[in-house]
DRENPA-3360 file (N, C-alpha, C; in nm, 2 decimals, always signed):
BEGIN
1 = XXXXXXXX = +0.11/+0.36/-0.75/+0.22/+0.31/-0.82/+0.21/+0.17/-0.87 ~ +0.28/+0.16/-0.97/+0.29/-0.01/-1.02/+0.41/-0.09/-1.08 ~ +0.41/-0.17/-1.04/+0.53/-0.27/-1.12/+0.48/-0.41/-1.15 ~ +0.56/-0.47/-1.24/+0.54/-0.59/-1.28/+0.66/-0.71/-1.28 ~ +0.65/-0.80/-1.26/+0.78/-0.92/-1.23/+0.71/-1.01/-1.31 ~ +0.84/-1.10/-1.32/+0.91/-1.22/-1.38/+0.93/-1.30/-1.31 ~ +0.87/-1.42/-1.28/+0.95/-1.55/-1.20/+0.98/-1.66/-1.28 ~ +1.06/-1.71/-1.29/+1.15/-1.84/-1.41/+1.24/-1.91/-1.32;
9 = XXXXXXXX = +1.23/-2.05/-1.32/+1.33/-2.10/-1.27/+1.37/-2.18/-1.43 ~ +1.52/-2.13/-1.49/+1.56/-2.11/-1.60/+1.66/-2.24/-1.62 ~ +1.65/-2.29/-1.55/+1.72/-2.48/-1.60/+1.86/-2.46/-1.63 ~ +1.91/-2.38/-1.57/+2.11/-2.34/-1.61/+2.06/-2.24/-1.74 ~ +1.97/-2.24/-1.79/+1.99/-2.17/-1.88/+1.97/-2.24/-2.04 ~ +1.89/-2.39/-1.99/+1.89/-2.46/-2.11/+1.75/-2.45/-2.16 ~ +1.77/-2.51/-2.31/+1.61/-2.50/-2.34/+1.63/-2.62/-2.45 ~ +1.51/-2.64/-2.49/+1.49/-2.81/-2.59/+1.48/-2.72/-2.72;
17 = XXXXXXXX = +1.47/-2.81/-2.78/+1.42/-2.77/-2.97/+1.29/-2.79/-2.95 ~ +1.22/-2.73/-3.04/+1.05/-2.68/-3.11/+1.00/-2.83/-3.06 ~ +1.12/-2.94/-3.10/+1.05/-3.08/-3.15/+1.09/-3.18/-3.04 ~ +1.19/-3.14/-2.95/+1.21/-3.28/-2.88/+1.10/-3.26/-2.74 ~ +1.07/-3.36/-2.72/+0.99/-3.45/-2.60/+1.04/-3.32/-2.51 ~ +0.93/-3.28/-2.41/+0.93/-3.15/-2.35/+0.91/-3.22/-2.21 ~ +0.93/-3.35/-2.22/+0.91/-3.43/-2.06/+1.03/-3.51/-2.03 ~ +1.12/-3.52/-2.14/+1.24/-3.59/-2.10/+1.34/-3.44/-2.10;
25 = XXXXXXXX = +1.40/-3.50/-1.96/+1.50/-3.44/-1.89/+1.62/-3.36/-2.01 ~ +1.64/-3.47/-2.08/+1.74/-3.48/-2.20/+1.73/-3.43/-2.32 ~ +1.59/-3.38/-2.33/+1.59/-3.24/-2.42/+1.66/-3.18/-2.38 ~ +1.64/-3.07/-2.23/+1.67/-2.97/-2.22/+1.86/-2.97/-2.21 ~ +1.93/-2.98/-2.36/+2.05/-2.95/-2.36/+2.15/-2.84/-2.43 ~ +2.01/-2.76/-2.48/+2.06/-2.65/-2.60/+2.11/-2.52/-2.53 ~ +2.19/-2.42/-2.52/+2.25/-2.35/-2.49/+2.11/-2.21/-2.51 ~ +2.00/-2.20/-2.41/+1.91/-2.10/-2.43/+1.91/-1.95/-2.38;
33 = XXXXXXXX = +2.04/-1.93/-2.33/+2.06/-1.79/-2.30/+1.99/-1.67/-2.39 ~ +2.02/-1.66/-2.50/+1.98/-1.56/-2.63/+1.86/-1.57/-2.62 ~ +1.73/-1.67/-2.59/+1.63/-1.76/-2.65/+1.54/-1.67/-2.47 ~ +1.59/-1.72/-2.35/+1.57/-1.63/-2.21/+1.60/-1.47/-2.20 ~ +1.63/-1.45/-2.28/+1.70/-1.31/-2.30/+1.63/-1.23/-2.35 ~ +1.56/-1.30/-2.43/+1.43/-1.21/-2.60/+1.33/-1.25/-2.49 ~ +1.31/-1.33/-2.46/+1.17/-1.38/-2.39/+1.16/-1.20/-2.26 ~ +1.27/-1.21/-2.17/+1.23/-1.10/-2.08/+1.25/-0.98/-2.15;
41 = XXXXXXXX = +1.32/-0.95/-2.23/+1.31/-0.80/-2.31/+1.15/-0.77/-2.41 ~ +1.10/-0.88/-2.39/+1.03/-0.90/-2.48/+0.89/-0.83/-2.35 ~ +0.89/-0.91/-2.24/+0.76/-0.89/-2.13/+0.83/-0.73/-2.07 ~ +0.97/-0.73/-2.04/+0.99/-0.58/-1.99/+0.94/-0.55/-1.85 ~ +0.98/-0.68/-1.75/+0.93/-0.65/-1.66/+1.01/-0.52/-1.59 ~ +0.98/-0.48/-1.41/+1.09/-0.41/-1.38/+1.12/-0.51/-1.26 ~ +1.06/-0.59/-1.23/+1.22/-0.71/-1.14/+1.14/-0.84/-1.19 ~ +1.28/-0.90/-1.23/+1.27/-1.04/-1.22/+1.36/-1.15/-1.12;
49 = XXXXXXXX = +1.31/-1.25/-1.08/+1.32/-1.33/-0.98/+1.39/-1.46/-1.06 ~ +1.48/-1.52/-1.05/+1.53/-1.65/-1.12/+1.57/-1.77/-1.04 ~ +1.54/-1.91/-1.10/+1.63/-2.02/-1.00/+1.71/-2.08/-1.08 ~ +1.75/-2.15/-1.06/+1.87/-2.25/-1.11/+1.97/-2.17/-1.23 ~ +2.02/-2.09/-1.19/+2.12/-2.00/-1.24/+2.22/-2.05/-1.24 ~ +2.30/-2.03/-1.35/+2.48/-2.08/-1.33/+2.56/-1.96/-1.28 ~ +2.65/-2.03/-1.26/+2.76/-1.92/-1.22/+2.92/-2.01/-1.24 ~ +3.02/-1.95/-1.30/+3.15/-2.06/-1.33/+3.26/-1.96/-1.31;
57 = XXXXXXXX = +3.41/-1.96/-1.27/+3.48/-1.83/-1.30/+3.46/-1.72/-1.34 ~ +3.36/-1.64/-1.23/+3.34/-1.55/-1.27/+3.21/-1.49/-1.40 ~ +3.18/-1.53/-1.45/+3.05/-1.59/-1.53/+2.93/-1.64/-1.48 ~ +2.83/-1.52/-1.52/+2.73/-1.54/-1.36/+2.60/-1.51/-1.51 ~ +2.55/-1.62/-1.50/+2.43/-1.61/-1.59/+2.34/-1.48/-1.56 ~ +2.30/-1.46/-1.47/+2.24/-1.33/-1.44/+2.28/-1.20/-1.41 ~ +2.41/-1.18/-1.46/+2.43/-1.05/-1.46/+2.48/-1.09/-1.62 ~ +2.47/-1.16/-1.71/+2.50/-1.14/-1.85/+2.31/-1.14/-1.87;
65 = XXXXXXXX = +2.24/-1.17/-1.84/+2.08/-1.08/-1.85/+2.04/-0.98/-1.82 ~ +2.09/-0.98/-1.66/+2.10/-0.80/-1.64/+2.13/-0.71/-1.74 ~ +2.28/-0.71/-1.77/+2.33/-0.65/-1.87/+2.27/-0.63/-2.01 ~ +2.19/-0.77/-2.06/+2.17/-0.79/-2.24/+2.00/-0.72/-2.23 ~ +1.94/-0.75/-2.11/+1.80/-0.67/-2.10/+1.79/-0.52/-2.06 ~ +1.92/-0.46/-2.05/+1.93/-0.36/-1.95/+1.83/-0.29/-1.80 ~ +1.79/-0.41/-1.78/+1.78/-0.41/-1.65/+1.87/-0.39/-1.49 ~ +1.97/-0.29/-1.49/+2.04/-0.27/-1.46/+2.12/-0.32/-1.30;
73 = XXXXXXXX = +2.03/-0.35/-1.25/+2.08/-0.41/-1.10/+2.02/-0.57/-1.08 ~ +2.10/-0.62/-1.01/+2.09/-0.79/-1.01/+2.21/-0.77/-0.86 ~ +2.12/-0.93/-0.84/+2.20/-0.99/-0.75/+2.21/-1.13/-0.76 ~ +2.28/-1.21/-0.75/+2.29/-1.36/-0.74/+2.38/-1.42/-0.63 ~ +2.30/-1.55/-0.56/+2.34/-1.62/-0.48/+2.35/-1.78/-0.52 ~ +2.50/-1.81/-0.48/+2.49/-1.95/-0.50/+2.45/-2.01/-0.42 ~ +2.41/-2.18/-0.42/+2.37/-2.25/-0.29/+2.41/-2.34/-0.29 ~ +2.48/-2.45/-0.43/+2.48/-2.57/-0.45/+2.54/-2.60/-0.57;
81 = XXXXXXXX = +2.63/-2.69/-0.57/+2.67/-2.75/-0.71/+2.58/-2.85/-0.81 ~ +2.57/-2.77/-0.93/+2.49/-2.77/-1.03/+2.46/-2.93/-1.04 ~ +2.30/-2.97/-1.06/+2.30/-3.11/-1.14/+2.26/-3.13/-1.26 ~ +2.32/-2.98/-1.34/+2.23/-3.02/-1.46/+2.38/-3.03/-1.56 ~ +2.48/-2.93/-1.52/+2.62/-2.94/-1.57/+2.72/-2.92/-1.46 ~ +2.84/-2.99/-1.46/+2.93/-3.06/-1.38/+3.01/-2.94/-1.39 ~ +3.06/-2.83/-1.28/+3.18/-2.75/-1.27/+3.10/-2.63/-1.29 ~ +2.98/-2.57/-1.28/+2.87/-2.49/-1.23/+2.82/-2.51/-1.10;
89 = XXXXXXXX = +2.78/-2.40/-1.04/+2.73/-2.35/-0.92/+2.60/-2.34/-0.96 ~ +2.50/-2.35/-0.87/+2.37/-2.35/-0.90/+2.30/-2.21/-0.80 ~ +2.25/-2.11/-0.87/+2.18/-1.97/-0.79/+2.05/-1.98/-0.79 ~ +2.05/-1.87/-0.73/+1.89/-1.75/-0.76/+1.93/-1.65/-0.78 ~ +1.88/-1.53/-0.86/+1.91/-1.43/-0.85/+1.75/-1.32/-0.85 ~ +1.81/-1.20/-0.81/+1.71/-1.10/-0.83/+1.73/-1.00/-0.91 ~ +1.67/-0.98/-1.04/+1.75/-0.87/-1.19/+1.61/-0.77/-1.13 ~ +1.65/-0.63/-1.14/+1.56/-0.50/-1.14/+1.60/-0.38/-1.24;
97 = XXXXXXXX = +1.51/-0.30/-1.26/+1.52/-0.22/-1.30/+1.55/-0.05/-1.24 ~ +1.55/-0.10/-1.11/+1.58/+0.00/-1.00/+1.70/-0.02/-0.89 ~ +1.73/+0.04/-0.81/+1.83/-0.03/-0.75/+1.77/-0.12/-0.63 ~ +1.91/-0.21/-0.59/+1.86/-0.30/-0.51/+1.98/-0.27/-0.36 ~ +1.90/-0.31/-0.24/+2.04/-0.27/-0.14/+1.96/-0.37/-0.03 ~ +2.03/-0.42/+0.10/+1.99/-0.51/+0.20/+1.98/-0.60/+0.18 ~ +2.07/-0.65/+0.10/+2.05/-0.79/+0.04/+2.07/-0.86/+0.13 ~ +2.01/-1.00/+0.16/+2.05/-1.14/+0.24/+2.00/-1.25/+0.18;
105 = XXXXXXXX = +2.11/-1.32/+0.24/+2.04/-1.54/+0.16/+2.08/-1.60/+0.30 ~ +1.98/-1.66/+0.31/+1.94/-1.80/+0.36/+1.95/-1.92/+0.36 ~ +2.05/-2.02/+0.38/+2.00/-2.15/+0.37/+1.91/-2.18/+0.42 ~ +1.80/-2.28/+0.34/+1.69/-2.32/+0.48/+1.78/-2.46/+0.52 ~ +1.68/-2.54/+0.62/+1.73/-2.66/+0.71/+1.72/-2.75/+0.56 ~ +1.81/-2.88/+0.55/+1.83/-2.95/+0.47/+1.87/-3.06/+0.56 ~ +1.74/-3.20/+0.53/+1.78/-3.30/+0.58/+1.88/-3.41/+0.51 ~ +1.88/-3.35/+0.37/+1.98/-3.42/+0.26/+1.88/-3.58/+0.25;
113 = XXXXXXXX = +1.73/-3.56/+0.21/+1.70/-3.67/+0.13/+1.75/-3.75/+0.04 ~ +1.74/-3.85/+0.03/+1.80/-3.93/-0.05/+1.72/-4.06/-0.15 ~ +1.72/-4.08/-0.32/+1.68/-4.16/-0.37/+1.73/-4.22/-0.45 ~ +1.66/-4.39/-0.48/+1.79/-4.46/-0.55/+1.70/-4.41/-0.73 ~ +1.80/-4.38/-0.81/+1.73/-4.40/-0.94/+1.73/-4.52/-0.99 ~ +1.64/-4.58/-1.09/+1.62/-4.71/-1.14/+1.77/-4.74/-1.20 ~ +1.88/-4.69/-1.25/+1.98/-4.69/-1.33/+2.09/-4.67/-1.18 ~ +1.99/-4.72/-1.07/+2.14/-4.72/-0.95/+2.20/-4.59/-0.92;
121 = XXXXXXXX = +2.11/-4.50/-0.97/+2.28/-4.35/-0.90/+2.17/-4.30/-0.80 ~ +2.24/-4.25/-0.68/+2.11/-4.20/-0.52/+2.19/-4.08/-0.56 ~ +2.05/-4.00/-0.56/+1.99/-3.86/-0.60/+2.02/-3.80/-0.44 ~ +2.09/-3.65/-0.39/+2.05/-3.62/-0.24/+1.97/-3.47/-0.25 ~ +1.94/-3.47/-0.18/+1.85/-3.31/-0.19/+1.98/-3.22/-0.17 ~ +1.89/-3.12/-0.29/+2.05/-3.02/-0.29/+2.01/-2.90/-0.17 ~ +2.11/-2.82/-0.10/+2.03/-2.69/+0.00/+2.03/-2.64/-0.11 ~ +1.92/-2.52/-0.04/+1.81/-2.43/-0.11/+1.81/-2.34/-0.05;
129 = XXXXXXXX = +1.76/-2.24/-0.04/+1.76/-2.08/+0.03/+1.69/-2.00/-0.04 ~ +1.62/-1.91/+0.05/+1.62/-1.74/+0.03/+1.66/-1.63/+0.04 ~ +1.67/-1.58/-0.11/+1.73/-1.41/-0.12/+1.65/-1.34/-0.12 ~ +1.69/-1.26/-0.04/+1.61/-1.08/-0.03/+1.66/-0.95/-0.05 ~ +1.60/-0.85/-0.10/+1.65/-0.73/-0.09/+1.55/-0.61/-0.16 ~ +1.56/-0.49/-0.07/+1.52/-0.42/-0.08/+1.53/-0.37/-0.23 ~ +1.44/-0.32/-0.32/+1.40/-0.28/-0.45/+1.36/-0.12/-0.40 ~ +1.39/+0.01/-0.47/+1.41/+0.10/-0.45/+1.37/+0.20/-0.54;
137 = XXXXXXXX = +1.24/+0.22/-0.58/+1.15/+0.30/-0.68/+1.14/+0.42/-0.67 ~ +1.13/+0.52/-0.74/+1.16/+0.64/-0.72/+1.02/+0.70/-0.60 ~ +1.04/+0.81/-0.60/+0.99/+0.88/-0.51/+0.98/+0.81/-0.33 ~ +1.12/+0.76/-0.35/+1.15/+0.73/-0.21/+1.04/+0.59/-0.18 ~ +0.98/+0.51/-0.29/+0.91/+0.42/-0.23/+1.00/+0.24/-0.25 ~ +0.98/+0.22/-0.20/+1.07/+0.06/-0.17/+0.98/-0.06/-0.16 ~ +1.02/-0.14/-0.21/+0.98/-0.28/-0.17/+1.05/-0.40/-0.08 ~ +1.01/-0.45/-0.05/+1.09/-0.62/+0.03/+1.06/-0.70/-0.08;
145 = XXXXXXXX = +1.18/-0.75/-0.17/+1.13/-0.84/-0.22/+1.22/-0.99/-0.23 ~ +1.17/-1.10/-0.26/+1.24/-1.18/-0.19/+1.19/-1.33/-0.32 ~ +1.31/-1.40/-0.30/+1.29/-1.55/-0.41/+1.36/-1.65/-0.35 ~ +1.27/-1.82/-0.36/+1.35/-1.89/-0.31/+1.29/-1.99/-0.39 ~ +1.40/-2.14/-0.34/+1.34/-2.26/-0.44/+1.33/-2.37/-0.33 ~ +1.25/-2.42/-0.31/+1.26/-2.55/-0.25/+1.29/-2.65/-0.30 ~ +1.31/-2.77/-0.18/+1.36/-2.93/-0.20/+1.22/-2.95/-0.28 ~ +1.25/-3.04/-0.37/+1.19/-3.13/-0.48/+1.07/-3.24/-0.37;
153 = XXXXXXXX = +1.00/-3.21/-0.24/+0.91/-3.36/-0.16/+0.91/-3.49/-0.24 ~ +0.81/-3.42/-0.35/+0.81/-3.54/-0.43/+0.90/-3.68/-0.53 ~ +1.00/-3.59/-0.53/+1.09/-3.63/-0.60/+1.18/-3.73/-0.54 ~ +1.16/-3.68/-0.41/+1.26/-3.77/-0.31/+1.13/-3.83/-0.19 ~ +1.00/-3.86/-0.27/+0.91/-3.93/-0.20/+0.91/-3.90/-0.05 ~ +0.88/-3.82/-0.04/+0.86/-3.77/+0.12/+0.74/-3.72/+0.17 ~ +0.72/-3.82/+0.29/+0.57/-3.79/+0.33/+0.58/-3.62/+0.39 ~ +0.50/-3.56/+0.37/+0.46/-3.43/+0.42/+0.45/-3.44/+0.51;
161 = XXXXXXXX = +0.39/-3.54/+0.57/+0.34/-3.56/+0.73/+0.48/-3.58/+0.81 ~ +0.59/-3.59/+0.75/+0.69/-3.65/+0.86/+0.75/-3.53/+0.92 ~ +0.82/-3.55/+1.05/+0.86/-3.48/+1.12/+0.97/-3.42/+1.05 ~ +1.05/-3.48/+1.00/+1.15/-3.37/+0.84/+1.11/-3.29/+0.77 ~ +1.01/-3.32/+0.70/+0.91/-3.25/+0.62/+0.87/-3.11/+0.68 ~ +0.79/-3.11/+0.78/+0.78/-3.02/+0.89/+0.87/-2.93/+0.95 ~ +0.97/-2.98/+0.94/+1.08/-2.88/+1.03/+1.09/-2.83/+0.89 ~ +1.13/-2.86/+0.75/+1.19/-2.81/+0.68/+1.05/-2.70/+0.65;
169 = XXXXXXXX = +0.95/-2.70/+0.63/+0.85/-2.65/+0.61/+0.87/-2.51/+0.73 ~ +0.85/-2.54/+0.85/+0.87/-2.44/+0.96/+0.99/-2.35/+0.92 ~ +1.11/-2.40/+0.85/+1.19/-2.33/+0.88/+1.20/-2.20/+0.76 ~ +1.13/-2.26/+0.68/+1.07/-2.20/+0.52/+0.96/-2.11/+0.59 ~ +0.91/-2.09/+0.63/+0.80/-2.01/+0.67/+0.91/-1.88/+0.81 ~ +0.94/-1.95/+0.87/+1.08/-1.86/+0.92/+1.10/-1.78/+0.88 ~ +1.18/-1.81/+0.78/+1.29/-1.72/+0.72/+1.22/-1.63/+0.57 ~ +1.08/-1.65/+0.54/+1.03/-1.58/+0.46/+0.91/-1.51/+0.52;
177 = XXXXXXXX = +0.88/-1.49/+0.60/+0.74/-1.42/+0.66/+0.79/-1.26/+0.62 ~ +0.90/-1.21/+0.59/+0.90/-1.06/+0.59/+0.91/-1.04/+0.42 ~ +0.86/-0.95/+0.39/+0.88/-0.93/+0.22/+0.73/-0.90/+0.17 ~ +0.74/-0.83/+0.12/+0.59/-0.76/+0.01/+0.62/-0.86/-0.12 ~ +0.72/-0.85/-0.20/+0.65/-0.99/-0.28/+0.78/-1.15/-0.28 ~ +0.66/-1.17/-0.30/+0.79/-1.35/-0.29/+0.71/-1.44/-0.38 ~ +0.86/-1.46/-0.44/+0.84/-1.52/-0.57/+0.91/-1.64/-0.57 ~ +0.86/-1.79/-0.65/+0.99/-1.88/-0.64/+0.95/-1.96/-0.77;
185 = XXXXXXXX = +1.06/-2.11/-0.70/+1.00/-2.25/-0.76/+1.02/-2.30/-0.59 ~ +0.84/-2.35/-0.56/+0.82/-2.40/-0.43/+0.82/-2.54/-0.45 ~ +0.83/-2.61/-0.58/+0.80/-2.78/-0.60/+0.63/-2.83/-0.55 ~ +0.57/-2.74/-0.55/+0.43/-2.83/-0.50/+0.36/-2.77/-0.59 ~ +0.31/-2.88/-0.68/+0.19/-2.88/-0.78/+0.07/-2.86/-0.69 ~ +0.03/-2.76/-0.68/-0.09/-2.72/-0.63/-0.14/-2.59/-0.65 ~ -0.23/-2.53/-0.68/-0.29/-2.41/-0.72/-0.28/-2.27/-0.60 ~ -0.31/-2.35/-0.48/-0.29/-2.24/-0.36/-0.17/-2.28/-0.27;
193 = XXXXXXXX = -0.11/-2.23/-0.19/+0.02/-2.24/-0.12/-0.07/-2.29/+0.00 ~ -0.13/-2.22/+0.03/-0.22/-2.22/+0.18/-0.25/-2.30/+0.22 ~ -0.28/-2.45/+0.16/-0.32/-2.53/+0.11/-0.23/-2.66/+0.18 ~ -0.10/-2.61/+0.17/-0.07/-2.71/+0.21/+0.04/-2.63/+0.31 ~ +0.08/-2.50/+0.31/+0.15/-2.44/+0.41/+0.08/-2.31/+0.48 ~ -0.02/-2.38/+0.55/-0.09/-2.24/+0.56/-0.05/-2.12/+0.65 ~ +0.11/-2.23/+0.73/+0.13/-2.12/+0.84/+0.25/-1.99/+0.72 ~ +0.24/-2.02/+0.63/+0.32/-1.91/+0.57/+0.20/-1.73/+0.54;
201 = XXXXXXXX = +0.08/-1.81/+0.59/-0.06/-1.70/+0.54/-0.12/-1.66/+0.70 ~ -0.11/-1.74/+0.77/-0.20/-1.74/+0.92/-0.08/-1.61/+0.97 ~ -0.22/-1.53/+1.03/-0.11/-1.37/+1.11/-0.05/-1.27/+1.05 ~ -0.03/-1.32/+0.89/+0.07/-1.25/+0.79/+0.02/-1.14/+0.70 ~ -0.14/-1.14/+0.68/-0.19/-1.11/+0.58/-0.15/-1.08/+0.44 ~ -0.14/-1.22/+0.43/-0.03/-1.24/+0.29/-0.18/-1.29/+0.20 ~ -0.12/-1.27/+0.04/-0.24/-1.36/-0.07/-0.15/-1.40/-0.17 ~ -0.22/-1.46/-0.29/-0.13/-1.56/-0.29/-0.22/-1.55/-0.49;
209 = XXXXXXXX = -0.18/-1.55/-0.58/-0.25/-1.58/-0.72/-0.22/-1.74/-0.72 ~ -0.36/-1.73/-0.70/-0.39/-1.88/-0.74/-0.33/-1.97/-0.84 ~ -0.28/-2.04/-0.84/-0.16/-2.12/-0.98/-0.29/-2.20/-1.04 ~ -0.37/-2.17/-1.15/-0.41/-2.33/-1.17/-0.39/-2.32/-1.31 ~ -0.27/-2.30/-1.35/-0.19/-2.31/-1.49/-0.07/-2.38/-1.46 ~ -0.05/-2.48/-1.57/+0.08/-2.52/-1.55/+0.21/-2.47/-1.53 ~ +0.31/-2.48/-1.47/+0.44/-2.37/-1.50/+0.50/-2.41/-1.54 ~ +0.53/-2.60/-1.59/+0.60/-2.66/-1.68/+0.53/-2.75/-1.75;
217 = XXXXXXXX = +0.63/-2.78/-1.87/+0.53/-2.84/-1.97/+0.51/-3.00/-1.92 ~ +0.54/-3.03/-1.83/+0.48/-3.15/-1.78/+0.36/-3.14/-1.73 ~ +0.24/-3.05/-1.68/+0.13/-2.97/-1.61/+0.16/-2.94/-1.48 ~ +0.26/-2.94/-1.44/+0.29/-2.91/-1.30/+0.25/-2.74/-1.28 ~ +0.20/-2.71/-1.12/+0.20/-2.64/-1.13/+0.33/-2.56/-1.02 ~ +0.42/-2.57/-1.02/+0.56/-2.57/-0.90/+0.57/-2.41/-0.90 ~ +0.58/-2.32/-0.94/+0.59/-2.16/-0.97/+0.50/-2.07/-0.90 ~ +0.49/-2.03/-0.76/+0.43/-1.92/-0.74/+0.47/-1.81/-0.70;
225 = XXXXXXXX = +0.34/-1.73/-0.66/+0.36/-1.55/-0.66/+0.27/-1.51/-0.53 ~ +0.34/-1.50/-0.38/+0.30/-1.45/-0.32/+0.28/-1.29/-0.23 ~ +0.20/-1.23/-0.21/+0.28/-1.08/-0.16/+0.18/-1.05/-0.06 ~ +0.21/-0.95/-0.01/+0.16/-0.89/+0.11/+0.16/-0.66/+0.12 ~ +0.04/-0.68/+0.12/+0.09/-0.48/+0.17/+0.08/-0.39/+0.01 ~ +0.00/-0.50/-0.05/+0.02/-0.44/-0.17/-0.12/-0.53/-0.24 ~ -0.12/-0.45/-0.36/-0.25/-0.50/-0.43/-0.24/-0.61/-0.54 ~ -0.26/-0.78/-0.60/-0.22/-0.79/-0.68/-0.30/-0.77/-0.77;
233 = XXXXXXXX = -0.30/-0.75/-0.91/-0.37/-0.66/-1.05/-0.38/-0.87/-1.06 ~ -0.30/-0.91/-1.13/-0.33/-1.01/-1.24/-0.18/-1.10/-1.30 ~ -0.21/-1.23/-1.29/-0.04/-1.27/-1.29/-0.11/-1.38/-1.42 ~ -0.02/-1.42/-1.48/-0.08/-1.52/-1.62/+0.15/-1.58/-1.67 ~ +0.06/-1.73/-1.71/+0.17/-1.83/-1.72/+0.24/-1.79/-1.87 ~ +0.35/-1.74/-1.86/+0.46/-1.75/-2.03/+0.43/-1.91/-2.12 ~ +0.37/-1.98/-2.19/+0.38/-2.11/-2.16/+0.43/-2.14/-2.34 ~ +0.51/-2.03/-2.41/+0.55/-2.01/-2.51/+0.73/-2.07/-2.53;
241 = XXXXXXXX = +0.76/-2.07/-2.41/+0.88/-2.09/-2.45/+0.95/-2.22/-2.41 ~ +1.10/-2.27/-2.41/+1.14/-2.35/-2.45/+1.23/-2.45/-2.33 ~ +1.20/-2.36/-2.23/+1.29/-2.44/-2.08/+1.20/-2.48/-2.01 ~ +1.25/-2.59/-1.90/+1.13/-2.70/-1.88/+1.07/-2.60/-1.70 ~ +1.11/-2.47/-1.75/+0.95/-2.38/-1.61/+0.94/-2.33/-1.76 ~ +0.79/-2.28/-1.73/+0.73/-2.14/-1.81/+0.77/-2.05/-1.69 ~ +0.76/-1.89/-1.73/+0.81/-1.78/-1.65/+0.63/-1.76/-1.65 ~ +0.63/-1.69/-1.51/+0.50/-1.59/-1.45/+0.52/-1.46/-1.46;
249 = XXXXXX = +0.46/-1.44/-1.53/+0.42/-1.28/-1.53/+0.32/-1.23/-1.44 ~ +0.33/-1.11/-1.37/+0.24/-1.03/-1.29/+0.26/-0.90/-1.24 ~ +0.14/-0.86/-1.24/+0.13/-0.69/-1.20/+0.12/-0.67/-1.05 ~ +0.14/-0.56/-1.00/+0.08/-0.48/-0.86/+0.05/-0.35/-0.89 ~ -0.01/-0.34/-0.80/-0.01/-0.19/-0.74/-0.03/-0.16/-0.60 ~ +0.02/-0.01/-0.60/+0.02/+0.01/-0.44/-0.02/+0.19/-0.46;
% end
């Protein structure tokens, strides 16, 4: 059997113009729903994985995807009030083409880092978590599948080495060791996971597609695709479109 996924962390849903600076923050302020929408009807996965989702009265960015891709099942979890627009909730969600059931979210541990920006305003780490839930393919075959985003290390200058770092690391390895595929925005520019979290691989017989593509147009590589119990075919970077992640595309089989 086979399927194929989508991982995007979709910026509330914003995207820049053709022409503005694709490294400043402040492009991304154009209303790109329609623009994310063509993009995944376009790849046709059968689950996609999303982060920084909105959600406002009732108004849940990823079930107006579900619906416009007809990908018919979705779940979305909030975790945090939005920093990209003020009176938004910030998600993840999980869009499939099959049904989904067992759902659960996670907070991980959140030390609430904190930085000053040069313009004076202290930035704190927002919580983060993982969602899971069983994916339900016909002939009775199922998957664990699971998405999460991590705190930004870098961003809030934090040595890896510190004993914060570490718990928050431990606790991320916790609460994701179960799942056949797991998909996120992990925040570490680095090509392999293992690399720098190896206890998420030690015991687990997990593998991991090597990131050495950028997944935003700054060259970062922050976007991986890890799984377990299953075969992966071939995963390759979207780097066509207009929000500051590119989406990953990839295959399996089992």
């Amino acid at each position: 059997m086979k399927c194929t996924t989508l991982q995007w962390n979709i910026g509330g849903g914003r995207i820049r113009g053709r022409n503005d600076d694709p490294e400043l923050d402040s492009s991304y302020s154009i209303d790109g729903m329609s623009h994310i929408i063509a993009v995944i009807q376009g790849m046709d996965p059968d689950i996609v994985t999303l982060q920084e989702t909105h959600s406002k009265g009732g108004v849940i960015q990823a079930q107006i995807i579900s619906e416009q891709t007809g990908l018919r099942y979705f779940i979305n979890d909030e975790y945090d009030n939005s920093h990209i627009e003020e009176g938004q909730r910030l998600g993840q969600a999980i869009i499939s083409r099959f049904p989904l059931s067992n759902r659960r979210f996670e907070l991980f541990y959140n030390p609430h880092f904190s930085v000053t920006q040069p313009n004076g305003d202290v930035w704190i780490s927002h919580d983060k978590g993982t969602t899971s839930c069983i994916v339900s393919f016909t002939m009775g075959v199922s998957l664990l599948v699971r998405t999460l985003h991590l705190i930004p290390f870098k961003r809030f200058k934090v040595d890896m080495a510190s004993a914060e770092a570490k718990a928050v690391l431990a606790d991320v390895v916790e609460k994701t060791k179960r799942g056949h595929i797991l998909q996120g925005d992990f925040n570490f520019d680095i090509p392999n996971l293992r690399d720098i979290v190896p206890e998420m691989f030690v015991g687990i017989s997990r593998h991991e597609f090597a990131q050495t593509a950028p997944t935003t147009p700054t060259g970062r590589r922050y976007d991986h695709v890890v799984y377990k119990g299953i075969s992966g075919v071939k995963s390759c970077v979207i780097d066509s479109v207009l929000t500051d992640h590119y989406p990953l595309w990839s295959s399996f089989e089992w």
